[in-house]
Each structure stands twice: as C-alpha cells, then as structure tokens.
C-alpha positions as a printed Julia matrix, in Angstrom:
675×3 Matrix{Float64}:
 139.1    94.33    1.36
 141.74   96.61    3.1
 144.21   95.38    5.72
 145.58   97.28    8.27
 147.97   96.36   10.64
 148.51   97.18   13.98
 150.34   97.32   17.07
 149.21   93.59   18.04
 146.24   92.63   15.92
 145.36   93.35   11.99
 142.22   94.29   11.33
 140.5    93.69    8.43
 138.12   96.07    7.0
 136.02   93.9     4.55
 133.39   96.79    3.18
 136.6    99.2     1.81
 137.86   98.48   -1.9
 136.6    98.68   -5.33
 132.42   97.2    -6.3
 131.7    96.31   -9.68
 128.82   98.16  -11.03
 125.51   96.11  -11.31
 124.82   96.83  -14.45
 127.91   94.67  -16.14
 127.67   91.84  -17.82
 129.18   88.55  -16.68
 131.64   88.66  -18.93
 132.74   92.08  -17.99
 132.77   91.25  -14.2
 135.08   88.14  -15.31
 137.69   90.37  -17.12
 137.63   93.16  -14.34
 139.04   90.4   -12.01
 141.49   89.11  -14.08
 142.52   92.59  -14.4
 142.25   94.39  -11.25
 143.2    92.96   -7.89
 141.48   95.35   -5.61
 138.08   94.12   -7.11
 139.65   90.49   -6.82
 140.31   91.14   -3.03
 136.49   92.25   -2.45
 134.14   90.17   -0.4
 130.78   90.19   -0.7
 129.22   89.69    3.87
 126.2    89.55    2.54
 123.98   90.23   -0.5
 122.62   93.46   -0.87
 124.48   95.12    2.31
 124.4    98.73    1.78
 121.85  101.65    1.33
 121.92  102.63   -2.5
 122.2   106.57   -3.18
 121.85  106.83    1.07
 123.18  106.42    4.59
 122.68  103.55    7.08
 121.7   104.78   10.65
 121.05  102.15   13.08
 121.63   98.34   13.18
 121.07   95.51   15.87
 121.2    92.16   15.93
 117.73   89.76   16.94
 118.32   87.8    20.12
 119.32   84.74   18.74
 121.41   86.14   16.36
 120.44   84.69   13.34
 118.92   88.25   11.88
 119.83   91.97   11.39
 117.92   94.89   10.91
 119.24   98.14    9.84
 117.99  101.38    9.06
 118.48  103.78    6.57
 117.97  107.41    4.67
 117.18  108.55    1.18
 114.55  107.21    1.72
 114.12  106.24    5.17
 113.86  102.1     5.0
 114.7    99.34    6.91
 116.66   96.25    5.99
 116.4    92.74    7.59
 119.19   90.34    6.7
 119.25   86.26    7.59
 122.57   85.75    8.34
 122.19   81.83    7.71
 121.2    82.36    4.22
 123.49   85.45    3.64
 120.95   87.42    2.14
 117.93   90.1     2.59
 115.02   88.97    4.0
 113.02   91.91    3.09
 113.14   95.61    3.08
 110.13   98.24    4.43
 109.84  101.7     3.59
 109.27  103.92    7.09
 107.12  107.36    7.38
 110.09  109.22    8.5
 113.67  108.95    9.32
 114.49  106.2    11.82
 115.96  107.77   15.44
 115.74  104.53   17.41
 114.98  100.7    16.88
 114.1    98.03   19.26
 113.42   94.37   18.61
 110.54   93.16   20.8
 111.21   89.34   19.81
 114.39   87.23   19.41
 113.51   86.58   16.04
 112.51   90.34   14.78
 109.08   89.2    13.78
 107.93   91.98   15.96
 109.89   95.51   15.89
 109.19   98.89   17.26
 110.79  101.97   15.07
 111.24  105.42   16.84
 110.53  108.26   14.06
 111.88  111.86   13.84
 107.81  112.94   13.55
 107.1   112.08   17.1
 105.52  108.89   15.57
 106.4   105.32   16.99
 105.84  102.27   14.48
 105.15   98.99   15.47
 105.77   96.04   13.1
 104.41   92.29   12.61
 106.0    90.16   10.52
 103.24   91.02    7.6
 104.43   94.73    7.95
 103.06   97.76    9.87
 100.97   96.51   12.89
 100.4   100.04   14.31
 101.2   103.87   14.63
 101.12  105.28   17.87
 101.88  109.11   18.62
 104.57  110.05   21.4
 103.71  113.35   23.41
 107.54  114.4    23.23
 110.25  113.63   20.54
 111.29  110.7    21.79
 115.47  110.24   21.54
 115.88  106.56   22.26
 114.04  103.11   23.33
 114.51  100.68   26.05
 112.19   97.34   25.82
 111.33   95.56   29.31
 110.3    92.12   28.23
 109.19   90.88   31.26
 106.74   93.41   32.03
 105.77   93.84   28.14
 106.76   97.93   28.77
 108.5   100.03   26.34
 110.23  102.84   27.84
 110.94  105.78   25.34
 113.49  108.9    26.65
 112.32  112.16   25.36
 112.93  115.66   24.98
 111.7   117.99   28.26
 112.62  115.64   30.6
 110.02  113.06   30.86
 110.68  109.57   29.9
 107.03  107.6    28.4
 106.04  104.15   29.15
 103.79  102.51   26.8
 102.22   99.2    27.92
 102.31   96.97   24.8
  99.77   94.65   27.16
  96.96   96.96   27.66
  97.64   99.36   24.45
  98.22  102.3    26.22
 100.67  104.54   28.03
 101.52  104.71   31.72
 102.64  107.4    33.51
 105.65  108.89   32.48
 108.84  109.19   34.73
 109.96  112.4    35.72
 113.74  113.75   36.74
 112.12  117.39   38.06
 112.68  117.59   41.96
 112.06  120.32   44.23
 115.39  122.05   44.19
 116.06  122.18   40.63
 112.77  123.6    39.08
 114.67  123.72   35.43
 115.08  120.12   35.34
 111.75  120.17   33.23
 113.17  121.22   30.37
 116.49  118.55   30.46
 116.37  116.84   27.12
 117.26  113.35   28.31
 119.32  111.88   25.51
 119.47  107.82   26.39
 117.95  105.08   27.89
 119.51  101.63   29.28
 117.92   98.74   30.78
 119.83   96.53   33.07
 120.48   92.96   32.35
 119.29   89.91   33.62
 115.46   91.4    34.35
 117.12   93.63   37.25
 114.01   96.09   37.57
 116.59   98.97   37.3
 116.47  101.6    34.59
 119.51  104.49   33.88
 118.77  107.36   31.99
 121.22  110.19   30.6
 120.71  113.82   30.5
 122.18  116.54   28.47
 123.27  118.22   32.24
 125.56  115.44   32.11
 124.53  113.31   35.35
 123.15  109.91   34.93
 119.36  108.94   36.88
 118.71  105.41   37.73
 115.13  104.56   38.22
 113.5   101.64   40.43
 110.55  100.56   37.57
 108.56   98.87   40.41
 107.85  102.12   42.5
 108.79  104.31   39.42
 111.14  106.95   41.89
 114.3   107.82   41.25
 116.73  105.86   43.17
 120.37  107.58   42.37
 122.35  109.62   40.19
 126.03  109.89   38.82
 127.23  113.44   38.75
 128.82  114.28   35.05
 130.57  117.12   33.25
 129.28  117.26   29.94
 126.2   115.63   27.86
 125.51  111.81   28.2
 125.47  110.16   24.69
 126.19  106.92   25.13
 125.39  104.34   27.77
 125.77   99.95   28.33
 125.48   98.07   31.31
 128.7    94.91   31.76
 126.18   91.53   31.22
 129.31   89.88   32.08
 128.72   91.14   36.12
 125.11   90.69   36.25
 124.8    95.25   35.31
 127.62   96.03   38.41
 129.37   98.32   35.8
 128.3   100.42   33.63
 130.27  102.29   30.86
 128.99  106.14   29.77
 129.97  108.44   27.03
 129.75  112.05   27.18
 130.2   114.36   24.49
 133.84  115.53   25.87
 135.05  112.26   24.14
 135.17  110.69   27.84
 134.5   106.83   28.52
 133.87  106.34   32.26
 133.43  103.11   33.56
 131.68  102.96   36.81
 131.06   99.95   39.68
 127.37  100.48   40.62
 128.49  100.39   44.7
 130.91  103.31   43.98
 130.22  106.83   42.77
 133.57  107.7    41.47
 134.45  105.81   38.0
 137.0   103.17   38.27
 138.69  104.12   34.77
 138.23  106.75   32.46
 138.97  106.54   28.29
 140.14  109.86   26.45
 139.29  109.46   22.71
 141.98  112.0    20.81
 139.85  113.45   18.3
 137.21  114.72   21.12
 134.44  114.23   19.5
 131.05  112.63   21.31
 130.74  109.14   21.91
 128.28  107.49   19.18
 127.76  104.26   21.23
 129.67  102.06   23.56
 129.45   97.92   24.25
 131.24   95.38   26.42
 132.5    92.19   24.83
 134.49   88.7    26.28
 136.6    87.75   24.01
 138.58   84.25   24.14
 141.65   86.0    25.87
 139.74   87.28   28.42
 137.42   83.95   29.41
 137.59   82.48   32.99
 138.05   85.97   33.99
 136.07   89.02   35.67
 137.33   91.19   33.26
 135.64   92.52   29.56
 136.55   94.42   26.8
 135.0    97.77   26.02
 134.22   98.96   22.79
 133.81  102.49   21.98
 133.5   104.62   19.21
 132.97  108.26   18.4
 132.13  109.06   14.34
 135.76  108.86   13.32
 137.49  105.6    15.54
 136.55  102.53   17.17
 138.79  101.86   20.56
 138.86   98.26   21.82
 140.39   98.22   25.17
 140.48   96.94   28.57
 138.75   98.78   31.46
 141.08   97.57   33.7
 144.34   98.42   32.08
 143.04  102.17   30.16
 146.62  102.45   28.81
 146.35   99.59   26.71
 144.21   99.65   23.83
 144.03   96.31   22.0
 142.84   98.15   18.44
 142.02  100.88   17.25
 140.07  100.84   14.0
 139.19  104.51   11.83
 136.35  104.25    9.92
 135.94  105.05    6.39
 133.52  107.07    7.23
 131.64  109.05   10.4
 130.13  106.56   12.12
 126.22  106.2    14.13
 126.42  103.68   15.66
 128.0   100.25   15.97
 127.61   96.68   17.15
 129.5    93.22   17.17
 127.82   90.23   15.85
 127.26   87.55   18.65
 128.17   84.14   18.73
 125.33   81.17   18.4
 125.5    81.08   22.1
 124.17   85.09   22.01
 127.78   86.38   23.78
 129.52   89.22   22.32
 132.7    86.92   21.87
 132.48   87.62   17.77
 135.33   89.56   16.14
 133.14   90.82   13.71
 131.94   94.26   14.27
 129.62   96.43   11.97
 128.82   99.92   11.82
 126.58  102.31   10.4
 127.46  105.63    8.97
 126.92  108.01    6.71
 128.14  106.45    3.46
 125.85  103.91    1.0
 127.78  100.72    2.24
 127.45   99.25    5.9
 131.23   99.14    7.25
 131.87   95.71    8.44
 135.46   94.82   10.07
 137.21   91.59   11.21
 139.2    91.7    14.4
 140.75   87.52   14.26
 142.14   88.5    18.21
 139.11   89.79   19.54
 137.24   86.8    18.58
 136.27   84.08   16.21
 134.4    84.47   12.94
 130.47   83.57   13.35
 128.93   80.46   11.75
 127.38   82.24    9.1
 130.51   83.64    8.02
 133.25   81.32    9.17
 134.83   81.82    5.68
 136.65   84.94    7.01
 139.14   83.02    8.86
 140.28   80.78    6.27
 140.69   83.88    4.14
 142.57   85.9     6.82
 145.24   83.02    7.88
 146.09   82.83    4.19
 146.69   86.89    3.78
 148.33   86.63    7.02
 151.08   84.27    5.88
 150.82   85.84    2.41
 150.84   89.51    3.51
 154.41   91.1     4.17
 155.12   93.34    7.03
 155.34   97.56    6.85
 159.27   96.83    7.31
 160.38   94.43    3.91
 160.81   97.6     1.99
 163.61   99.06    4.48
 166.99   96.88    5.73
 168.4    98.18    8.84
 172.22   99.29    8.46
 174.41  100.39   11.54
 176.72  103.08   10.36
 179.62  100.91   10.35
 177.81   98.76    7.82
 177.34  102.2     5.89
 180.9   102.43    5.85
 181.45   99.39    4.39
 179.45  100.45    1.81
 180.83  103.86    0.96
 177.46  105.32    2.12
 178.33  107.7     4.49
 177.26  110.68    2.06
 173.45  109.47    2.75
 173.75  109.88    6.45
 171.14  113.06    7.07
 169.63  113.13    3.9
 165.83  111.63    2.9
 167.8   108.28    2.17
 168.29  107.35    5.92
 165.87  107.2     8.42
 167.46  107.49   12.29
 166.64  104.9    14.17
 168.15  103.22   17.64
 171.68  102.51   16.82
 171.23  102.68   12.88
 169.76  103.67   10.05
 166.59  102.76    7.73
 167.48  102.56    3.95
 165.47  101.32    1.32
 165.96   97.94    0.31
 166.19   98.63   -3.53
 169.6   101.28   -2.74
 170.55   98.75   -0.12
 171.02   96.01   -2.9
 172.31   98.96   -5.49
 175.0   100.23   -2.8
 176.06   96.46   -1.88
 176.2    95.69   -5.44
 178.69   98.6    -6.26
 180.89   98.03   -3.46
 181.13   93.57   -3.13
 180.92   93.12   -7.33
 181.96   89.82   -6.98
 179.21   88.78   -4.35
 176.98   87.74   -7.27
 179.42   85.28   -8.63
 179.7    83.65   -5.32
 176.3    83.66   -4.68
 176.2    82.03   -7.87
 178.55   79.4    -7.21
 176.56   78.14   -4.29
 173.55   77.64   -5.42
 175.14   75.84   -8.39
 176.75   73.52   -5.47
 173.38   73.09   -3.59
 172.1    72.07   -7.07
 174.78   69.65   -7.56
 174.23   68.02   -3.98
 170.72   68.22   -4.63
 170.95   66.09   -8.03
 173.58   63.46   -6.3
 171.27   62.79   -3.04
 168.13   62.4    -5.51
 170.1    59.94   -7.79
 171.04   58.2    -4.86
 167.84   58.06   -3.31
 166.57   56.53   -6.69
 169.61   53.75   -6.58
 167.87   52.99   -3.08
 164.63   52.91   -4.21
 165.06   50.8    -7.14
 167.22   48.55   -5.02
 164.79   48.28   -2.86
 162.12   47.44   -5.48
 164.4    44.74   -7.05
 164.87   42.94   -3.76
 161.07   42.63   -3.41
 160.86   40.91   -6.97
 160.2    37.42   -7.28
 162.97   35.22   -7.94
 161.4    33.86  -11.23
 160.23   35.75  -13.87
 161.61   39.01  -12.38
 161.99   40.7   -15.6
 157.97   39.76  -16.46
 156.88   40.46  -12.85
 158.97   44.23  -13.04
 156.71   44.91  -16.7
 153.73   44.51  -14.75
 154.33   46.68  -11.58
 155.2    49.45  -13.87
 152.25   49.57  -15.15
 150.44   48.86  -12.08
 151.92   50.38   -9.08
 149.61   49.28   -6.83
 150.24   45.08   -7.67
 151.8    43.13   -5.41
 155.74   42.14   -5.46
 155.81   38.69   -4.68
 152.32   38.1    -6.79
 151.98   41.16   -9.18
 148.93   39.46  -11.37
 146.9    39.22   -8.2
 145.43   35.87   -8.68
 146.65   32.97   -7.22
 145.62   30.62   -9.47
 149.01   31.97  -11.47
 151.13   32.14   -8.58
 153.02   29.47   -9.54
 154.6    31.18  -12.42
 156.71   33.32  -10.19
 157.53   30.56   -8.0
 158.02   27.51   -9.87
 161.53   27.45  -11.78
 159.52   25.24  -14.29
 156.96   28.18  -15.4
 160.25   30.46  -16.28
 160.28   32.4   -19.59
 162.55   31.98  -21.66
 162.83   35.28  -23.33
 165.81   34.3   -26.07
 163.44   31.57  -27.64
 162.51   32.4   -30.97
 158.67   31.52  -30.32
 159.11   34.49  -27.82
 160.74   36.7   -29.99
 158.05   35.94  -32.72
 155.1    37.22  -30.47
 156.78   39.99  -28.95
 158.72   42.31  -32.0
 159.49   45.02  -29.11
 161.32   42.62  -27.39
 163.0    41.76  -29.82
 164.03   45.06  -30.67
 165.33   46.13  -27.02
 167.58   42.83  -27.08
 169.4    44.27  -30.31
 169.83   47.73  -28.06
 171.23   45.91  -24.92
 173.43   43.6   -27.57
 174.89   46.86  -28.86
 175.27   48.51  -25.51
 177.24   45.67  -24.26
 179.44   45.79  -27.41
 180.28   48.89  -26.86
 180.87   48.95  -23.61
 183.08   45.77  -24.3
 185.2    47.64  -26.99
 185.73   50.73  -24.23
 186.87   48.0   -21.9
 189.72   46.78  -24.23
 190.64   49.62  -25.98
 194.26   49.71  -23.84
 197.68   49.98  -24.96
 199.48   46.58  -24.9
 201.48   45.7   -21.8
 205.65   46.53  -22.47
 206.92   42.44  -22.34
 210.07   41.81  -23.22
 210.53   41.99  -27.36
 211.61   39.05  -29.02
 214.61   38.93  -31.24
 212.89   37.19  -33.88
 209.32   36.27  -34.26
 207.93   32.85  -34.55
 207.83   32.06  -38.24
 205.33   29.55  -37.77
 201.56   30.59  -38.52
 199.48   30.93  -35.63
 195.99   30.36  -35.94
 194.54   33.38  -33.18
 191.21   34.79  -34.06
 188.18   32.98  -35.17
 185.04   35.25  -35.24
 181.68   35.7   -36.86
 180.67   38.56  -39.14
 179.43   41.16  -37.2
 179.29   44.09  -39.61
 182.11   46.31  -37.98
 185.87   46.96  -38.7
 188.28   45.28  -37.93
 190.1    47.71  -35.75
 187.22   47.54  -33.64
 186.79   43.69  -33.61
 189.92   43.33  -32.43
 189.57   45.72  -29.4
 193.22   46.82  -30.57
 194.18   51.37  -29.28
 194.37   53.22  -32.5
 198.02   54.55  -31.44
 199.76   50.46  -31.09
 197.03   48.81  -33.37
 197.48   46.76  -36.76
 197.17   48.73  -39.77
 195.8    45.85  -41.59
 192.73   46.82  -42.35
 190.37   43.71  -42.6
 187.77   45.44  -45.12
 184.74   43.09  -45.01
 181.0    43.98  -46.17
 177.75   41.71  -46.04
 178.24   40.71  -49.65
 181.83   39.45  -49.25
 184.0    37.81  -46.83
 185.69   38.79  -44.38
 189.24   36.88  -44.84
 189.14   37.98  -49.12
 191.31   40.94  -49.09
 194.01   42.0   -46.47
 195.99   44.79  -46.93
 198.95   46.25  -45.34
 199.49   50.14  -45.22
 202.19   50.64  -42.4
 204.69   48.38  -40.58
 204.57   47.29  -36.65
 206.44   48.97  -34.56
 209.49   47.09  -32.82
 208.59   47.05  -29.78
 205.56   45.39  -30.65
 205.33   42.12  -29.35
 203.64   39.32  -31.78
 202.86   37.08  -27.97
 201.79   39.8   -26.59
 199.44   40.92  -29.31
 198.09   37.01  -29.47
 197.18   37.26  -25.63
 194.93   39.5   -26.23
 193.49   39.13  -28.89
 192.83   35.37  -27.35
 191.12   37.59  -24.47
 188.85   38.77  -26.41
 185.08   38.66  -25.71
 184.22   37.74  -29.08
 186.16   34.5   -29.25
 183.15   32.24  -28.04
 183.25   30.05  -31.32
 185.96   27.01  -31.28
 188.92   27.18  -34.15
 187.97   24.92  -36.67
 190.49   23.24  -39.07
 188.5    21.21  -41.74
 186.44   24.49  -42.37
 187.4    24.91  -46.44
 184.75   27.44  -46.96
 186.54   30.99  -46.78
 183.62   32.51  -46.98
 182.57   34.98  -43.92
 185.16   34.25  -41.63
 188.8    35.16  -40.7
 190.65   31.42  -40.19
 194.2    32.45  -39.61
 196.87   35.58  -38.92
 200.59   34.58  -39.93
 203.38   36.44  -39.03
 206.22   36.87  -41.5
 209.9    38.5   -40.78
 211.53   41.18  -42.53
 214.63   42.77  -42.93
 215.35   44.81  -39.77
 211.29   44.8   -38.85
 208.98   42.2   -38.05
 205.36   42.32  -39.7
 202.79   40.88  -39.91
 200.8    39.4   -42.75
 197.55   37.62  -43.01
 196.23   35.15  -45.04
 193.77   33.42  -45.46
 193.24   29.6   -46.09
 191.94   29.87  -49.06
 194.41   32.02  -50.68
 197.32   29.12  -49.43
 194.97   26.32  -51.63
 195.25   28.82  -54.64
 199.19   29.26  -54.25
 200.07   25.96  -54.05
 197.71   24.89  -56.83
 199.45   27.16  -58.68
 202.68   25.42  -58.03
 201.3    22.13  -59.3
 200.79   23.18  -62.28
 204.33   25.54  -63.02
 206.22   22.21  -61.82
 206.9    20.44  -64.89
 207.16   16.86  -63.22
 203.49   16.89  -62.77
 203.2    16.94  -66.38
C-alpha cells in the first residue's frame, strides 16, 4: 500500500506495493515480512482480485451492492466477487473480449455481456443462458428495467432494442434526419439511461452532439451541440437526471442542466487525453445540499471535484496504470457516498484506492479506516526532512556560503535546508548547546523522580490510614498479596472480623510461640534490630559539648555503664566520635567477658571533661538494664569505669569488680598480721 498525500486529502492506493509469489511456502511468506516492509504494508481487498498474465476491462457493482463483476483479457473472463465474504464467487470464461456489461438483477444472478464479435451473451446464475447476434457492433448497453428492454448503441448510427420479454428485437432508433443524410454512418459511441424510470434515453455520437430520445414514442426529442467525440456520459441521481455530465475526447467535462443548452461548468483534464468514464457521488461534506461531486477520469488521472466550484479539485489520484474504466463502491444504502473507488486497466491487478474525505469505508471493508487513522498519526509530513531558516538565522550559523547553492531552497522570507546540515551547522556553531540540553533533561529527570517518590509517600499514607487499628501489621501482609481485599476487613469474612477490631484478638508478634511458627519473622526482626542500632550509633556519634573543665577529677569510682553483650566494640557501644573518644579499647568476644581485659593505649585529652563524658554515656540508648551491686559474677558484663588522676593529665582507668576482689585478696595474704 502506497500513500500519497495531497493538497487536502491523502489518498491511499491499496493495490500498489510488493505481492508475494504464490508459490512460497509459509515459512517463506513469514520471513519476507519480517524482512521487507513494503510486503508488510500490503493489503489483501479481496482474495483473488486481479487478472493473472492479463488486463481487467470493465467492472460494476450489483444493485445492492453486495457483488462485483469484472471483466477481463488473456483470456477474456469474467470475475464475480461477494464483497461480504471477501472472496470470488466464481469466474466464466467469455467467447470474445468483453466491450460492455450490464447487470439485469440487483443480485447479478442474471447478466448480459456485450462481445467484440457482434455477439451478446446472456447469463443465469448456472452460466450461459443464451447467445444472441447484434446486426451492428454494438459499443455500449443501457438496461430499462421497467419495460424489460435492453438498449445496445452501435456502430452506423442505429441504436437496437432487444425485448428480453418477448425474445426478440424491436425496432431500432435512428439519429438520420432529412438534412443531414450522412448521419447514417455516425458511430454512436454511448448510451445512458435516466434515473428514477424517467422514460428518457441520451445517446453520444462521434460528431460530438448528444441525442436524447423519448422511449415511449421512440423520436428524438433534443440534442446538445459538441466539439469533439462523446466518450463518456452519467446522469446526477442526486436531481432526479436534471444534470448530466459528458466527456469528449478533447479531455473536456461539461456539466449540463437539462432546461439549459449551454453547460453550467466545464472540467479541462491537463494531459488531454479522452474521458474513460465519468460518475457523480454525495459524499458526507456535501449532504443536506443540492450539490455532488463529479468524478472523472481519463487513462492516466482520476479528478474529484465540485461542479459548482471547477477551480477546486478535491483530489486528484494518477493511476498506476492507463485506466478503462472506473467506479466507487456504494454504501449498504446503494448511494455513491463510499470513498472507495476501483478501476480497471490495463495491468494484471484491479487498482483499488481509499479516499477517507470523500467518504466512509464500506461494511465489507470497514478495516481500511482503522488502518488509515493509524498511518495518519504514524505517517510524517513531505516537510520533517527540511527546517525553515530566515537568513538572519543563517547568519547565526555562519551559513551564508549556502545561500544559492543546491543546499537552500528559496522560499517566502527564508530558506529550506535539510534537517541533517541544519543540526550539523547548529552543532558547529552553539557546541555547548548539547551540554545544556543535557543538563535539562537531567533536571526534568530529577523532578520527575522527587514528584513520583512523593506521590508514593501519599499513597502509602493513604493506605496506612485505611488500616485497621489492630493487627495493622497482619492486615498490611494480606492486602499485599491481595490487592483487591478490603481495608477495614482484608480476610473478607466476617466471622473473623473481630480480630481487627477487638484489642483482645491482637498478635503479639515478639512472643516466642510466634517466633517459633514464623522463622521469617523472626529473621526480619533481627534486620529492623540492626537497622535501629545503627541508626542509633549515627545519632550519637557527636563531639562532646565544651563544659567547663574541672581542675581535678572526682577520685571516687563512678559506676556509669551497665550493658549486655552485644557482640560489637566498645567504641561503638559507647556511641563515643572517633576524634574525642576513649582509647580504652574494651576487647570482648563471645567466649570471654567483656569487663576481663582493659587496656589503655593513649591519654584523654584535657579538655575532656570526666561529667561530661558520664552524661552521655548515661544517655545512652543501651542503658535499659538497672546497675546492679550484689552482681559478683564478672562474667559478660562491664560493672564499673573509675577514673584515676595523674601527674599533669587526668585518665581514666577501668576496672572491673572482679579484678578489686583479686587485689585486695592479695593484700590479705602479704599482711603478716593475718598470719
């Protein structure tokens, strides 16, 4: 599928582009997507749409518009389609190649086939019905339904009425008058029926003037004076046959009011060539009003325009290849308000375009407009590959050099560039644009990650408020695994409704029962324990406050710290800065206690201060466990932390209780009066 765009509508031409052979495998046809996006692009209107190793000739729609026949060459066939199935119906060989085709019924069960042999075909829907021999070559058909007549224009000026009724022809219609005895031999070269059973028949010559015949009285009413052949003719529906459009072989469109004898607009087609065919549509824009669209082609374009404003064409749409003749498929109410139009021609493949502004896809193929809204938002326009510059914006850019050359196309007040040197040009001249650019989107990035964490502070605010007030830890488990539970009742049964309610049904998660049945909980207790320790130790990590230093510390022992063994240092413990802590190390392992060993490496600094240091190490988090005195075993714990004077410096020492009871046993026993 090709798109081309216009000057107000695209148009898409769905029979151009790549087919896949018919003799590749599935596999093959798979792989050729994947690999080639024109064959990806193709659609497929309907199965087996085209003429293999020939041409297509003539198409029409049946009355209801639910079928299609078309004609072709090599060899001469015809082709009926279903449109609600998408497929062929069946295909017939003819005798000869096709010149005209009528359908006799709305549903083409009966058909009547106009053949280059002089031969005329009639067809049931079992096949051939009958042959029937024309005395003229016949050049086109015209079906009266309500008087069961088929009217066939013909070569020597005589136009032949076969009564499908009785079987047998009437007598023919004749253009010869008294003053022109030559009008005998007048090929007449179409035939139109007026609409709406109006018993009034036009008929146009290759003199160029167009004979309207009254088919009660069979006389020739009037005539319309032309210039060159008549090729193409269609009576307006839409005004009851008032206008009629005709096409001459000067590439002329004339439109005509039936009560006037000069046209009321005339169409120019530039590559004057004759006009293949010509219809009248109503599309959507144009509904509510007297006024249709006419559509006429010649074998290289297809003009769409109004009759009432000739200088505006809506489309024009080339063909890929010369064109016969062409239609536009009807709507399930039988109006031409479709903007799908086919066309025969001489190439293997019926030519099929969609026009989305002339009309609305049909039923059978209302596919096309999903398709063509998403290549329309999809599709860029003929202008992304240029940027407009002024030529004080080529200034800026040191680009005035380019100015007449094949770089820069003139243009209003500017220039076209492409927009590949555009970018090159701005990159040489602003080199620090980049880093800017670069900069901001790091910032929008940075927003962006702050307003999404604070959305999800909202959000799980909002989702904690709307716990219950008991069990909230329990009742958040649950709606993570189940979105979709309830907040104040996330087990959905009310015969447990009480346990988020009743302050008597609360869990006591620290219980060792609890802890028993559920290891993982358990385990995430030991990670918050050792989250809030650290955080703790970041909290008192501080430098000492500067009180005033005392002359001489207390000499008495101070019993300060009492804490249980929690495996870490004693730096640590303490929550003591590593530039005014103790360097007494408290060295303590699970094997042995804490209090055995303490060891001093370097003194306190004066302006330490010993109250001070007691303070806060009485602030400490850890001291939760009351000082106990008649505690003899050592073992495990730190009991007390004296401080001792020294010359010039104050430091301090600790001991613990047990190595006191060892000193002064020793005593006892060097003291002679205890012996």
């Amino acid at each position: 599928m090709a798109i081309r765009l216009g000057t107000e509508t695209a148009v898409y031409a769905l029979s151009e582009g790549r087919q896949m052979p018919e003799f590749l495998s599935e596999r093959q046809r798979r792989n050729l997507q994947k690999s080639d996006e024109e064959v990806r692009r193709r659609i497929t209107l309907l199965q087996d749409f085209e003429f293999e190793n020939g041409t297509s000739q003539r198409l029409k729609f049946s009355g209801d518009g639910q079928f299609l026949v078309v004609t072709g060459m090599y060899p001469p066939r015809c082709k009926v389609f279903e449109l609600s199935q998408l497929g062929m119906k069946y295909e017939r060989r003819l005798g000869s190649e096709c010149v005209d085709l009528c359908p006799l019924t709305c549903d083409l069960g009966k058909m009547a086939f106009l053949l280059s042999d002089r031969t005329l075909e009639l067809h049931a829907p079992y096949g051939t019905h009958y042959k029937v021999r024309v005395p003229t070559h016949g050049r086109s058909l015209a079906y009266d339904a309500g008087r069961c007549m088929l009217w066939t224009a013909a070569a020597h000026g005589e136009i032949h009425g076969l009564d499908l009724d009785a079987g047998s022809f009437v007598s023919s219609l004749l253009i010869t008058d008294t003053e022109n005895a030559h009008l005998k031999n007048i090929g007449l070269t179409r035939v139109q029926l007026a609409p709406l059973g109006l018993p009034l028949l036009a008929v146009g010559a290759e003199d160029g003037q167009t004979r309207f015949f009254d088919i009660r009285t069979k006389n020739a009413v009037a005539k319309l004076n032309g210039d060159a052949e008549i090729t193409a003719l269609a009576f307006d529906p839409q005004l009851r046959g008032l206008r009629l459009a005709i096409g001459d072989a000067d590439a002329a469109v004339k439109i005509y009011d039936m009560r006037k004898r000069e046209p009321i607009s005339i169409k120019h087609h530039q590559y004057e060539l004759p006009i293949a065919d010509i219809h009248f549509t109503n599309p959507p824009m144009s509904q509510g009003t007297q006024s249709s669209m006419v559509i006429s082609a010649d074998p290289r374009v297809i003009k769409i325009w109004d009759p009432n404003k000739q200088d505006k064409v809506l489309v024009n749409v080339e063909t890929a290849a010369p064109l016969t003749r062409a239609v536009i498929a009807p709507l399930n109410n039988n109006e031409y308000t479709s903007g799908l139009l086919l066309a025969a021609g001489d190439q293997s493949r019926i030519m099929a375009y969609y026009i989305p502004k002339l009309g609305p896809a049909p039923r059978w193929c209302s596919f096309l407009e999903s398709i063509t809204e998403e290549l329309e938002e999809a599709e860029p326009t003929a202008f992304d590959d240029f940027r407009f510059v002024s030529k004080s914006e080529l200034a800026e850019l040191k680009a005035e050099h380019l100015i007449g050359t094949n770089h820069t196309k003139p243009y209003m007040h500017g220039f076209f560039i492409d927009a590949k040197l555009y970018r090159s040009l701005k990159a040489i001249a602003q080199p620090f644009n980049y880093d800017e650019w670069r900069k901001e989107q790091q910032q929008k990035k940075l927003k962006a990650k702050r307003e999404a964490s604070f959305n999800g502070i909202l959000e799980s605010s909002k989702n904690t408020n709307k716990l219950p007030k008991v069990n909230a830890a329990f009742a958040q488990r649950i709606l993570e695994e189940n979105s979709t539970a309830e907040h104040t009742n996330p087990l959905g049964d009310n015969r447990f409704s009480k346990l988020f309610t009743d302050k008597h049904y609360q869990i006591d998660e620290q219980s060792p029962e609890y802890l028993a049945r559920h290891p993982s909980a358990a385990k995430s207790q030991q990670q918050l324990s050792s989250q809030f320790l650290n955080a703790s130790f970041q909290q008192h990590q501080s430098p000492p406050d500067d009180d005033e230093n005392l002359s001489q510390p207390s000499k008495s022992i101070k019993r300060i710290v009492t804490a249980t063994h929690t495996g870490l240092d004693a730096e640590a413990a303490l929550g003591l800065d590593a530039r005014h802590s103790f360097d007494h190390i408290i060295q303590s392992t699970a094997d042995e206690p804490i209090g055995k060993r303490l060891k001093s490496s370097r003194s306190l600094s004066n302006d330490t201060n010993a109250d001070a240091f007691s303070s806060r190490i009485l602030g400490s988090p850890f001291l939760d466990e009351p000082i106990d005195d008649d505690d003899d075993d050592g073992g495990g714990f730190i009991k007390e932390i004296t401080f001792i004077p020294s010359s010039g410096t104050s430091s301090p020492r600790a001991t613990s209780e047990k190595t006191q009871r060892s000193s002064k046993k020793k005593k006892k026993e060097d003291d002679p009066s205890n012996n």
